[in-house]
N, CA, C and O atoms as CSV, one atom per row, in Angstrom:
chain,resi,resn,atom,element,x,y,z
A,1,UNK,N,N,0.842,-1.191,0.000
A,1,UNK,CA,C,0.000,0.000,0.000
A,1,UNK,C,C,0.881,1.246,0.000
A,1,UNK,O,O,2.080,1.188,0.273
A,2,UNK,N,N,0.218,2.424,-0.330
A,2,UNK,CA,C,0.979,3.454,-0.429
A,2,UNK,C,C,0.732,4.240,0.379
A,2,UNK,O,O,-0.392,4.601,0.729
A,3,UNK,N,N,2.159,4.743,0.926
A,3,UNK,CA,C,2.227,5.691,2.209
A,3,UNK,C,C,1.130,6.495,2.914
A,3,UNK,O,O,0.697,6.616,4.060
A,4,UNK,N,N,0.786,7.182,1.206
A,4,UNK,CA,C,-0.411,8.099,1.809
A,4,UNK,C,C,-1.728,7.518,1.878
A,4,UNK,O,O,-2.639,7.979,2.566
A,5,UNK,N,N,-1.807,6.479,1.138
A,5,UNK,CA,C,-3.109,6.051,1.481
A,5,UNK,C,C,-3.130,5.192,2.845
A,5,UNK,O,O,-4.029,4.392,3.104
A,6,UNK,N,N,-2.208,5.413,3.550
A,6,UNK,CA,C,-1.905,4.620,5.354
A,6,UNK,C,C,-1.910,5.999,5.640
A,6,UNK,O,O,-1.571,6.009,6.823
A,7,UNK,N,N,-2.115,7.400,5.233
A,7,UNK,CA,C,-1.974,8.441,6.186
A,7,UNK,C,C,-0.888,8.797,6.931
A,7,UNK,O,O,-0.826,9.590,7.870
A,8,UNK,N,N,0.348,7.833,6.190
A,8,UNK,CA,C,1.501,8.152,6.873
A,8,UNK,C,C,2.344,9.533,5.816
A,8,UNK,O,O,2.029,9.594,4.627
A,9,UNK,N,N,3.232,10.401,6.307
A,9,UNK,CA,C,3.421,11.179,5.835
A,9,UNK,C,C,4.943,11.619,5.568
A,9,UNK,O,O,5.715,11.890,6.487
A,10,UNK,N,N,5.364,11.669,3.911
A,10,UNK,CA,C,6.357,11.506,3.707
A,10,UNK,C,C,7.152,12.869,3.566
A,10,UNK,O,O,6.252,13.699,3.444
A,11,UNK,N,N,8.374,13.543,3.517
A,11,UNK,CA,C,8.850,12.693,4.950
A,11,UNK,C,C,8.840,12.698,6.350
A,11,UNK,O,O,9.413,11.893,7.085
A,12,UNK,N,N,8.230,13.551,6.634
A,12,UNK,CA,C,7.927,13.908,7.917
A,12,UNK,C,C,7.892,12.971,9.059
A,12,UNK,O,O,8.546,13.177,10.082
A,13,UNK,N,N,7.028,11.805,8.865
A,13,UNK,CA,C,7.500,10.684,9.377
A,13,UNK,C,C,7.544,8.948,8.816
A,13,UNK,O,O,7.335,7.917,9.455
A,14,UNK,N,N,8.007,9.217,6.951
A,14,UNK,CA,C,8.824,8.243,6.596
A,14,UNK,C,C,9.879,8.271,5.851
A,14,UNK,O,O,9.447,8.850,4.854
A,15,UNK,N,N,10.977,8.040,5.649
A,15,UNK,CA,C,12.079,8.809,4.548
A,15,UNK,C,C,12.021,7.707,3.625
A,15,UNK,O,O,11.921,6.571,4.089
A,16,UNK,N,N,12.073,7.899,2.282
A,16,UNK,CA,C,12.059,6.956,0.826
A,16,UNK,C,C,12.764,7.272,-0.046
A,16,UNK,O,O,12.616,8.215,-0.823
A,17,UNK,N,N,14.111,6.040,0.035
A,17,UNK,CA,C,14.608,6.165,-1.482
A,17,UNK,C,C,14.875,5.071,-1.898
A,17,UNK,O,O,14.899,4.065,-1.188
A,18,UNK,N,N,15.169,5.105,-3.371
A,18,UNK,CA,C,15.391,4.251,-4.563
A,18,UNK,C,C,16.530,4.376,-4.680
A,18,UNK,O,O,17.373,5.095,-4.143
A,19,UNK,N,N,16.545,3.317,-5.741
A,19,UNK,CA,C,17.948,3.161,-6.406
A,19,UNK,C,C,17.632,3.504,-7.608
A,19,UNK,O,O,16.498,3.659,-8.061
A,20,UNK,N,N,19.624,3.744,-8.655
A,20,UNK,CA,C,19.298,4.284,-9.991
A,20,UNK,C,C,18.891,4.951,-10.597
A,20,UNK,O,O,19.198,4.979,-11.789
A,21,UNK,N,N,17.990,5.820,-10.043
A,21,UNK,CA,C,17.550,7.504,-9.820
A,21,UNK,C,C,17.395,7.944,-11.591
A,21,UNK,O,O,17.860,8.823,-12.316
A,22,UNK,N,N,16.381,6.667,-11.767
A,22,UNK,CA,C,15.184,6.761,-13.132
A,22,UNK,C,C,15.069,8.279,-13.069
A,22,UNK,O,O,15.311,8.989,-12.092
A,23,UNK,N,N,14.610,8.698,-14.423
A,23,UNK,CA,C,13.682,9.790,-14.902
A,23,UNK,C,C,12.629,9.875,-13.678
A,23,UNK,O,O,13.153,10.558,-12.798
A,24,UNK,N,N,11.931,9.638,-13.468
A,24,UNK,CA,C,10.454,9.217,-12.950
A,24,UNK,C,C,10.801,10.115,-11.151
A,24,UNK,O,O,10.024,10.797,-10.482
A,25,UNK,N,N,11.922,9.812,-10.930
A,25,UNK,CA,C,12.458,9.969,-9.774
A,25,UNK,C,C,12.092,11.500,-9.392
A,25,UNK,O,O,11.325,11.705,-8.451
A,26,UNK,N,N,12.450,12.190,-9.866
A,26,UNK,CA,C,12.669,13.548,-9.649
A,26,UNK,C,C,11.484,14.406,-10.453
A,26,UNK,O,O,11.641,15.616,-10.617
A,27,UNK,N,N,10.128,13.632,-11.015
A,27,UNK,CA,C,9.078,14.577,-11.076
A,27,UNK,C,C,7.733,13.772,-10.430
A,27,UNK,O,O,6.645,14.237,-10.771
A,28,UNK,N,N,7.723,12.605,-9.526
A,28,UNK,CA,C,6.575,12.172,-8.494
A,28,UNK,C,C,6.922,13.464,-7.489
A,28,UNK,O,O,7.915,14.191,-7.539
A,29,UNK,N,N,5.949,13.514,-6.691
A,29,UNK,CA,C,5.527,14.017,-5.398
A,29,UNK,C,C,5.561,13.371,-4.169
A,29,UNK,O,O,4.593,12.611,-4.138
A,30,UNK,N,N,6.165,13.307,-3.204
A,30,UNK,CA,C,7.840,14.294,-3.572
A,30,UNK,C,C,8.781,13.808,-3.904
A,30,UNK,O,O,9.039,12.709,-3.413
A,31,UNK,N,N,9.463,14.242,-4.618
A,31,UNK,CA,C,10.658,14.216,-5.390
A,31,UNK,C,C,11.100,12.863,-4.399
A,31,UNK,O,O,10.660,12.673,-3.265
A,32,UNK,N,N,12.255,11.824,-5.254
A,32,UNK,CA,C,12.587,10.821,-4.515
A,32,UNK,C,C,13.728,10.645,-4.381
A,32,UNK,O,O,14.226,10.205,-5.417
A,33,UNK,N,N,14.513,10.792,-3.477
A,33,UNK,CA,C,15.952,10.465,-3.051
A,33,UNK,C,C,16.158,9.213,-3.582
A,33,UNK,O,O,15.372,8.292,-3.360
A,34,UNK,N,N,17.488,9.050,-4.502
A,34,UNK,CA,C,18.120,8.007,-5.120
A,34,UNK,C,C,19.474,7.907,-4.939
A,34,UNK,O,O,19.966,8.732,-4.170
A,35,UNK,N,N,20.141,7.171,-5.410
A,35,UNK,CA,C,21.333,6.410,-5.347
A,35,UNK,C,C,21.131,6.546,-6.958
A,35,UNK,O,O,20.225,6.184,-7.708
A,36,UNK,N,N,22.425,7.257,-7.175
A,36,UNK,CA,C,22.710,7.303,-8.641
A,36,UNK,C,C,24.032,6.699,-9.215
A,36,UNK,O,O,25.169,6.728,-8.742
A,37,UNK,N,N,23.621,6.214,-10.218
A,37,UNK,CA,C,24.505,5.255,-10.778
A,37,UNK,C,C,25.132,6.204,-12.063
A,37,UNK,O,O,24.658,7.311,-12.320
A,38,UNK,N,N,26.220,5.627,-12.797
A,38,UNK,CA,C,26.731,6.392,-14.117
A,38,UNK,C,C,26.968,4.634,-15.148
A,38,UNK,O,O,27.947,3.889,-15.196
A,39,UNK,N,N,25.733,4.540,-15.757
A,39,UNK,CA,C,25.557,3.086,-16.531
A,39,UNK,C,C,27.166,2.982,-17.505
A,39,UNK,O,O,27.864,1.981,-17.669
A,40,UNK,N,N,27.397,4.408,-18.032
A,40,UNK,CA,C,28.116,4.245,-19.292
A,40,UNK,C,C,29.641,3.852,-18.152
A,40,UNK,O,O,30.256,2.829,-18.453
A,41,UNK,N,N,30.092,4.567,-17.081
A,41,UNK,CA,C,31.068,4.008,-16.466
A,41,UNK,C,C,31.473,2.080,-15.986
A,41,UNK,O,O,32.498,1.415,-15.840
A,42,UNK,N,N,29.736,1.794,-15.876
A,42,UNK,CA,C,29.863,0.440,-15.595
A,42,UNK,C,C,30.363,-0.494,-17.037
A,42,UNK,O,O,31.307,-1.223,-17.341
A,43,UNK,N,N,29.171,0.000,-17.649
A,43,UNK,CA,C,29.693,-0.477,-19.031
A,43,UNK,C,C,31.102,-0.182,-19.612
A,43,UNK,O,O,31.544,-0.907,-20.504
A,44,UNK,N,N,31.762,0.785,-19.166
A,44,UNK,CA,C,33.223,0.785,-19.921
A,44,UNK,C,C,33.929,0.173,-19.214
A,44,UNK,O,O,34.950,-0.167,-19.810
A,45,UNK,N,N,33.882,-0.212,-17.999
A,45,UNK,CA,C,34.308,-0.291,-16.911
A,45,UNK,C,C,34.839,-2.603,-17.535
A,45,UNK,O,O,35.780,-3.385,-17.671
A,46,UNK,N,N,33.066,-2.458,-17.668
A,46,UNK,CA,C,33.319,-4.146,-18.299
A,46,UNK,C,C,34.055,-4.412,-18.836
A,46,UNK,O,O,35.043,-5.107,-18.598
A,47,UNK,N,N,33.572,-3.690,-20.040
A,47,UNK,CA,C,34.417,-3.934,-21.322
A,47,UNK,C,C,35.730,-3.875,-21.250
A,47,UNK,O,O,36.364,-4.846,-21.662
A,48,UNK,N,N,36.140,-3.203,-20.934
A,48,UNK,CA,C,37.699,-3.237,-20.408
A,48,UNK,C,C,38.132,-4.786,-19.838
A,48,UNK,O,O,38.672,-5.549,-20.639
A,49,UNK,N,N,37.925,-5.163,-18.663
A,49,UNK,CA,C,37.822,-6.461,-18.341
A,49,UNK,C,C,37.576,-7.603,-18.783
A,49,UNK,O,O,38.224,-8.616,-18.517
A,50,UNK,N,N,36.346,-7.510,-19.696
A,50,UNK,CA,C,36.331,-8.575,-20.541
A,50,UNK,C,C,37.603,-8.306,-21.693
A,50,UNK,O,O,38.408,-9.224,-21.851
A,51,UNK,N,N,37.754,-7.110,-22.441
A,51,UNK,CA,C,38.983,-7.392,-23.155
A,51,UNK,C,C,40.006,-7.949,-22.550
A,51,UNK,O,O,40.409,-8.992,-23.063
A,52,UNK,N,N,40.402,-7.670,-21.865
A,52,UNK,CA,C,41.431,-7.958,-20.767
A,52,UNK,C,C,41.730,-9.850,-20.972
A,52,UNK,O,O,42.762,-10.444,-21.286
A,53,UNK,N,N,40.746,-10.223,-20.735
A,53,UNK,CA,C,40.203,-11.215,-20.044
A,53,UNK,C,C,40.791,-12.057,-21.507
A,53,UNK,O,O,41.738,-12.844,-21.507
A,54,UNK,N,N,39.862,-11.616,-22.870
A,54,UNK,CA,C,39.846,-12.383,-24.008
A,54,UNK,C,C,41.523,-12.317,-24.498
A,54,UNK,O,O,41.977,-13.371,-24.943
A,55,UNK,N,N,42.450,-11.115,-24.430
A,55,UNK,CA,C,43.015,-11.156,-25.037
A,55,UNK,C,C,44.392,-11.701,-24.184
A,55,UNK,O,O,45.582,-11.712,-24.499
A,56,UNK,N,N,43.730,-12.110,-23.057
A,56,UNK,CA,C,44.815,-13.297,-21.854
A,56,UNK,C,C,45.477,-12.585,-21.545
A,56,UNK,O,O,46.613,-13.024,-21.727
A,57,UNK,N,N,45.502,-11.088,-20.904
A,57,UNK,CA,C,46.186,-10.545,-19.910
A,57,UNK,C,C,45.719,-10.616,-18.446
A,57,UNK,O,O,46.231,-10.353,-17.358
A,58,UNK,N,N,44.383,-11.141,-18.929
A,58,UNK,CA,C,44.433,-11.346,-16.740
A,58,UNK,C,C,43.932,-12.871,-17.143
A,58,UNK,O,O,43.529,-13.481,-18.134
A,59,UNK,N,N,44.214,-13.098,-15.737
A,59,UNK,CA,C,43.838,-14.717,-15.023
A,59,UNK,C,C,42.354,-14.848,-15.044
A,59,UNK,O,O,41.812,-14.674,-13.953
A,60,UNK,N,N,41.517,-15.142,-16.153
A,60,UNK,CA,C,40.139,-15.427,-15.876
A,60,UNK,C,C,39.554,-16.499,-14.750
A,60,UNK,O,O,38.334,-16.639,-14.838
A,61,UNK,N,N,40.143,-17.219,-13.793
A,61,UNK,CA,C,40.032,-17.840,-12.971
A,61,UNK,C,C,40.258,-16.525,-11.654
A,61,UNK,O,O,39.763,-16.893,-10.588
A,62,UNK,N,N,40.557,-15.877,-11.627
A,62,UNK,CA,C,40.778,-14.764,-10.622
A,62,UNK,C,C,39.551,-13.627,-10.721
A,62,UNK,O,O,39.072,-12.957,-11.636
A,63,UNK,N,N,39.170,-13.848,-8.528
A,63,UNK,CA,C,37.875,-12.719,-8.748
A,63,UNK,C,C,38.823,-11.333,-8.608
A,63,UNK,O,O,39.935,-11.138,-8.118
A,64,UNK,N,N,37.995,-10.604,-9.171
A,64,UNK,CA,C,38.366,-9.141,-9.588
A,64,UNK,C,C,37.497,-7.953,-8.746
A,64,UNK,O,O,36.540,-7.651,-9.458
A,65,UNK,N,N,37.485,-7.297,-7.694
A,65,UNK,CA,C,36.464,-6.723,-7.245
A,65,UNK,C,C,37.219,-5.030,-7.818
A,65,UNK,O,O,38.321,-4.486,-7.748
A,66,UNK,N,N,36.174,-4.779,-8.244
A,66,UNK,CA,C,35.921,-3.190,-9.012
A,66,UNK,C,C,34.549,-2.412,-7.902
A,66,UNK,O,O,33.451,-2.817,-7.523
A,67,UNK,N,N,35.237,-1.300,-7.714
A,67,UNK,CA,C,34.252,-0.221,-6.982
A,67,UNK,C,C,34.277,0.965,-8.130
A,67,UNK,O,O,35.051,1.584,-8.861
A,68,UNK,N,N,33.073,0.859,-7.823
A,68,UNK,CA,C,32.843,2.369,-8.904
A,68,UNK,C,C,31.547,3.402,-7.783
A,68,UNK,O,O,30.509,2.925,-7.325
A,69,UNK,N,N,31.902,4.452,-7.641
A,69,UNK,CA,C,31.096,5.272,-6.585
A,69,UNK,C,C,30.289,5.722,-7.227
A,69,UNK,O,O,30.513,6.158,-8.356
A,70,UNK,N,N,28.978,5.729,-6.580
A,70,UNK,CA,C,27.737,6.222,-6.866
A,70,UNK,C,C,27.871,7.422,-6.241
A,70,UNK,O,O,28.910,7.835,-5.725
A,71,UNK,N,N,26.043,8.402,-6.319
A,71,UNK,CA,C,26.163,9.854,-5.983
A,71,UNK,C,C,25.001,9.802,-5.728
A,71,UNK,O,O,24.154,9.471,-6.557
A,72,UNK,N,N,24.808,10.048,-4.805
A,72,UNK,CA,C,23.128,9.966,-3.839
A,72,UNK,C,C,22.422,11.795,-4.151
A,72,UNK,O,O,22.808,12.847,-3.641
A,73,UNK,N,N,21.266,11.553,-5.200
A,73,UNK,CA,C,20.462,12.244,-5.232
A,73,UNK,C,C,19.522,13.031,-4.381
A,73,UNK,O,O,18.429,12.911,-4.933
A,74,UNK,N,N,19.396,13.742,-3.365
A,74,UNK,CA,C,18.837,13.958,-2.517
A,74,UNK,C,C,17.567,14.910,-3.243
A,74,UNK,O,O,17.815,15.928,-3.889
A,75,UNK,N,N,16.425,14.478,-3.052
A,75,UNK,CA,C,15.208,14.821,-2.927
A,75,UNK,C,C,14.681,15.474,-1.885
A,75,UNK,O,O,15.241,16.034,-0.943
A,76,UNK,N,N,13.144,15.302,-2.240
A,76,UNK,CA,C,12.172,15.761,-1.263
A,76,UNK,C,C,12.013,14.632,-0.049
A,76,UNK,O,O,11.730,15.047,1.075
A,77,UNK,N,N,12.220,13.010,-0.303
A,77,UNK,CA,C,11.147,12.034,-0.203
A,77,UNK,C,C,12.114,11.739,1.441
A,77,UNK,O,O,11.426,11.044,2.189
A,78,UNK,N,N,13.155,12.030,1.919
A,78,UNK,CA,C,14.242,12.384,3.158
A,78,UNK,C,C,13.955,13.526,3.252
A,78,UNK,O,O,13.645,14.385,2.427
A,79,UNK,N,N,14.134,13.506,4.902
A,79,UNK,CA,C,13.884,14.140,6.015
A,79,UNK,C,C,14.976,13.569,6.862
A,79,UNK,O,O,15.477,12.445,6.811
A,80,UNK,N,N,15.239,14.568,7.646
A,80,UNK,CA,C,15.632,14.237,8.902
A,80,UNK,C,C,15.093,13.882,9.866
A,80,UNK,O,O,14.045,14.507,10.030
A,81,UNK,N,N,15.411,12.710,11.090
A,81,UNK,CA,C,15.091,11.501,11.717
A,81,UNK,C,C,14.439,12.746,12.737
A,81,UNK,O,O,15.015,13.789,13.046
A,82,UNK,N,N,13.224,12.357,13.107
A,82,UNK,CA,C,12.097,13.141,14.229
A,82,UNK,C,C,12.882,13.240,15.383
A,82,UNK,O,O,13.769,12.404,15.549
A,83,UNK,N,N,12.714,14.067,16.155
A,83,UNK,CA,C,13.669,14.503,17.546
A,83,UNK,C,C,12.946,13.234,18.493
A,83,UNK,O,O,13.284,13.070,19.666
C-alpha cells in the first residue's frame, strides 16, 4: 500500500529512497531520493575487463572486485530523523 493512502506522511515521518535515480524519480511528489549510478562508467568499466580477459592478460580464474562510486540524489522524499 501506499504511504499516503496509510496516512503516513512523507517525509515527515517516513524517509524513501530508490535506487538508480530513473527519470520518474525527480518529477513524483515528492521528489525521490536516489542512489545514482553512471551506466556508461559500468559499461566501460566491463568492457575493459572482458577485453582484458579475451586477449589473456588477466587470469580469468581470478575474482576481480571493481568499486565504482555512486552519488546519492537527494530529494524531497528524506527528512531528517524526528527529535
Amino acid at each position: 500500500a501506499h504511504a499516503r493512502k496509510l496516512g503516513v506522511k512523507v517525509p515527515q515521518e517516513l524517509s524513501v529512497a530508490g535506487f538508480a535515480d530513473l527519470p520518474e524519480a525527480a518529477v513524483v511528489i515528492p521528489g525521490l531520493t536516489t542512489v545514482r549510478q553512471d551506466p556508461q562508467a559500468i559499461g566501460r568499466r566491463a568492457a575493459q575487463v572482458l577485453l582484458r580477459r579475451i586477449a589473456g592478460a588477466s587470469d580469468g580464474d581470478r575474482f576481480e572486485m571493481i568499486q565504482l562510486t555512486p552519488d546519492l540524489a537527494i530529494r524531497e522524499s528524506t527528512g531528517p530523523v524526528p527529535a
